[in-house]
Backbone bond lengths (Angstrom), bond angles and torsions (degrees), N, CA, C in turn:
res aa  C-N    CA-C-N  psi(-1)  N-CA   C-N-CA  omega(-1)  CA-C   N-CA-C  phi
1 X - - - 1.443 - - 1.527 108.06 -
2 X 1.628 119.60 150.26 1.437 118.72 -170.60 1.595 73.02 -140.69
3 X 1.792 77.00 160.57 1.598 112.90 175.38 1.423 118.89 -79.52
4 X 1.024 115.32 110.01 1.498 116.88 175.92 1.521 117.93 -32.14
5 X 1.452 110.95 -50.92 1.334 123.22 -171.91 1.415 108.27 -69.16
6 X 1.679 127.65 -57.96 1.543 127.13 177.43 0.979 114.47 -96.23
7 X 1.312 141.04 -26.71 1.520 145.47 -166.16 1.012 103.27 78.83
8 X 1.723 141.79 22.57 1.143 119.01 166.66 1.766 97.76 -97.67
9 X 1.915 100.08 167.00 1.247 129.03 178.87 2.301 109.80 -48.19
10 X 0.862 97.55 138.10 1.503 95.09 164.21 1.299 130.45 -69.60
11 X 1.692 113.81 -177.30 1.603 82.33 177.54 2.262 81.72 -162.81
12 X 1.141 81.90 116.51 1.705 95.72 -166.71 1.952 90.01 -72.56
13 X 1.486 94.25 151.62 1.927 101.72 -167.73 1.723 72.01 -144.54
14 X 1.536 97.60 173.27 1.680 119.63 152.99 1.804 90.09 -125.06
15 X 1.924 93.10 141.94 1.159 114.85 176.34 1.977 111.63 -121.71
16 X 1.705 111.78 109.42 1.194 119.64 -179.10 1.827 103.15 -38.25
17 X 0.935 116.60 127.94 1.674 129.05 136.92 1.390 139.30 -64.88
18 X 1.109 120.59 -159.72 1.603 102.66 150.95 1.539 119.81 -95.83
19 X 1.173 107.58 -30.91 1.451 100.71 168.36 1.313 133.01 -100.53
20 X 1.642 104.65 -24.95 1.390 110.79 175.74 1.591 119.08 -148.06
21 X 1.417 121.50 -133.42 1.123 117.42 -164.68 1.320 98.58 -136.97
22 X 1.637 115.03 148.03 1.086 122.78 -163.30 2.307 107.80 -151.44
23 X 1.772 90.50 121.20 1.097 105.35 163.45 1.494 133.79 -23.59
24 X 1.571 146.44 115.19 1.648 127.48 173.00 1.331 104.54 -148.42
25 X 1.369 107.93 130.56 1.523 113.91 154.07 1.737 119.19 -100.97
26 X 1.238 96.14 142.58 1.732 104.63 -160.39 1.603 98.12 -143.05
27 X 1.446 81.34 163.28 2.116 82.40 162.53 1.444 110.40 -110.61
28 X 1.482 105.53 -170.94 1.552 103.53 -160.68 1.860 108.78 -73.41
29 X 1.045 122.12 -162.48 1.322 125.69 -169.77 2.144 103.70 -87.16
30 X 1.189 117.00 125.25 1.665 110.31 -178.87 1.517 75.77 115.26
31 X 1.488 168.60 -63.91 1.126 148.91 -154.25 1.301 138.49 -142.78
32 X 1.302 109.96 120.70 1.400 129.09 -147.80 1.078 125.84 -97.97
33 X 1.925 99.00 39.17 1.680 104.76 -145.73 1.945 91.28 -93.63
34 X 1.531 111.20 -27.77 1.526 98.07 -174.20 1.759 108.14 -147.36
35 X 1.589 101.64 104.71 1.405 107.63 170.91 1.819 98.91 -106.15
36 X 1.402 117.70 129.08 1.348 128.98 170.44 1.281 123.80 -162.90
37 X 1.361 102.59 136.25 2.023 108.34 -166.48 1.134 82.23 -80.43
38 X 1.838 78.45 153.97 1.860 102.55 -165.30 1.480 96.78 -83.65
39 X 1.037 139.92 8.56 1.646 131.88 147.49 1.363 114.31 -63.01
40 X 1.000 126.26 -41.50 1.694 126.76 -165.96 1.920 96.65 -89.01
41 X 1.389 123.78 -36.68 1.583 129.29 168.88 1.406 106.77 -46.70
42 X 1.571 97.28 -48.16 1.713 88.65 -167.66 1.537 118.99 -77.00
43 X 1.420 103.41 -35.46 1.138 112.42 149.64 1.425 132.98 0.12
44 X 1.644 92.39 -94.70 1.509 126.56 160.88 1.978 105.03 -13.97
45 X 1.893 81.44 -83.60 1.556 90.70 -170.65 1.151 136.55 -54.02
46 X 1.366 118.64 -21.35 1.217 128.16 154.73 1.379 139.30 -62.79
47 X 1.684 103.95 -26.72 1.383 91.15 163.16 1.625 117.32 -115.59
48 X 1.244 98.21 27.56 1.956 107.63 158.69 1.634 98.06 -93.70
49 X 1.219 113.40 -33.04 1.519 98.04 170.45 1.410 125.40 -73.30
50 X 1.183 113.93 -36.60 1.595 110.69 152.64 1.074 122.01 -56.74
51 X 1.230 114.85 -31.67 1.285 96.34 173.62 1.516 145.70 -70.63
52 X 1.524 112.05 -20.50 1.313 171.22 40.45 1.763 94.53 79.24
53 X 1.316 112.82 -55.25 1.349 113.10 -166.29 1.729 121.71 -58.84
54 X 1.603 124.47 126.90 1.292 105.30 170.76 1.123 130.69 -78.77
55 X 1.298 133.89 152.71 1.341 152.57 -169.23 1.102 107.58 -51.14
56 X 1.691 130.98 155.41 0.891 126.84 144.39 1.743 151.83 -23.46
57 X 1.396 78.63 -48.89 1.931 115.68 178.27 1.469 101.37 -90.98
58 X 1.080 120.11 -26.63 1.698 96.30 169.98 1.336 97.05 -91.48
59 X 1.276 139.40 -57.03 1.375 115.07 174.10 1.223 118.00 -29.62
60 X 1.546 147.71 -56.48 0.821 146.60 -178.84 1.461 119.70 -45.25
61 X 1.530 117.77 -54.58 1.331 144.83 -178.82 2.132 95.82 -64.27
62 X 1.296 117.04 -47.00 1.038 101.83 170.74 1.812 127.23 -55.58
63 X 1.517 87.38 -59.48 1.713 95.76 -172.66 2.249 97.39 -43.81
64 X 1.228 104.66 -53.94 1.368 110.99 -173.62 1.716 112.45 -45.08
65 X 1.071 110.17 -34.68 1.845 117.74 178.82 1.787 92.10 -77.66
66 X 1.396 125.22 -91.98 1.230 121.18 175.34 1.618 107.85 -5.80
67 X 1.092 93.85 -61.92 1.952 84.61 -161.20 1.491 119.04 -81.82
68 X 1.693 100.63 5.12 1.551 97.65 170.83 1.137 99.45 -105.76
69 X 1.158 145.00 -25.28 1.124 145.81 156.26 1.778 129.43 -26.20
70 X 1.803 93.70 -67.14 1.321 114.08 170.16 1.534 109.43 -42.02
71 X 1.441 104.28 -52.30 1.957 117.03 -168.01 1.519 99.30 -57.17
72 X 1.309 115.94 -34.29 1.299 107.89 -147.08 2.110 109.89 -87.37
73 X 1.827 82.82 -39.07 1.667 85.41 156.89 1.062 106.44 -80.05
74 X 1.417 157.46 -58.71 1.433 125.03 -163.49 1.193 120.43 -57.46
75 X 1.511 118.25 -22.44 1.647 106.50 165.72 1.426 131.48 -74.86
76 X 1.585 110.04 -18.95 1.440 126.48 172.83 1.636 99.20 -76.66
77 X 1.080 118.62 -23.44 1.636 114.93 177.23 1.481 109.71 -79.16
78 X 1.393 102.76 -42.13 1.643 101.27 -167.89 1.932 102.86 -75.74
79 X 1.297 123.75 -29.09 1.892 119.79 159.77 1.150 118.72 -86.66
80 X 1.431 119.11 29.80 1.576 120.56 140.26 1.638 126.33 -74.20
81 X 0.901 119.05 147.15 1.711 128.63 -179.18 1.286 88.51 -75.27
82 X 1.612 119.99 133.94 1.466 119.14 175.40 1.860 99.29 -98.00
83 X 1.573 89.18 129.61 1.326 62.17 178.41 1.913 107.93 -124.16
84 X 1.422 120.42 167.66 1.259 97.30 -178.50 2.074 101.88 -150.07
């Protein structure tokens, strides 16, 4: 994950409470562009990875290229002269 504000990398800390200890992603020291508990990060990332997900129909459209593909070299393999 990068900082919106510098583009540099984050850098996860634990921050005391009063009673206990608590998860944070932050940026480096000089910029104050992203403090966020790593509950709300993961959050985040999880649903950019869903979001992220391909479709049905391109799966479909994929497997369909792959496998004409495959057919098409194994038939260019199988009218080769074998030679040995």
């Amino acid at each position: 994950m990068r900082c919106a504000a510098c583009g540099r990398g984050l850098t996860g800390r634990w921050s005391k409470g009063r009673s206990s200890y608590y998860a944070y992603y932050h940026c480096r020291p000089g910029c104050r562009g992203v403090n966020v508990t790593k509950a709300k990060l993961e959050t985040l990332f999880e649903k950019e990875l869903a979001r992220l997900q391909p479709s049905a129909g391109y799966l479909r459209l994929l497997k369909e290229s792959v496998l004409q593909i495959w057919k098409a070299r194994k038939e260019s393999a199988r009218r080769r002269p074998r030679t040995r």
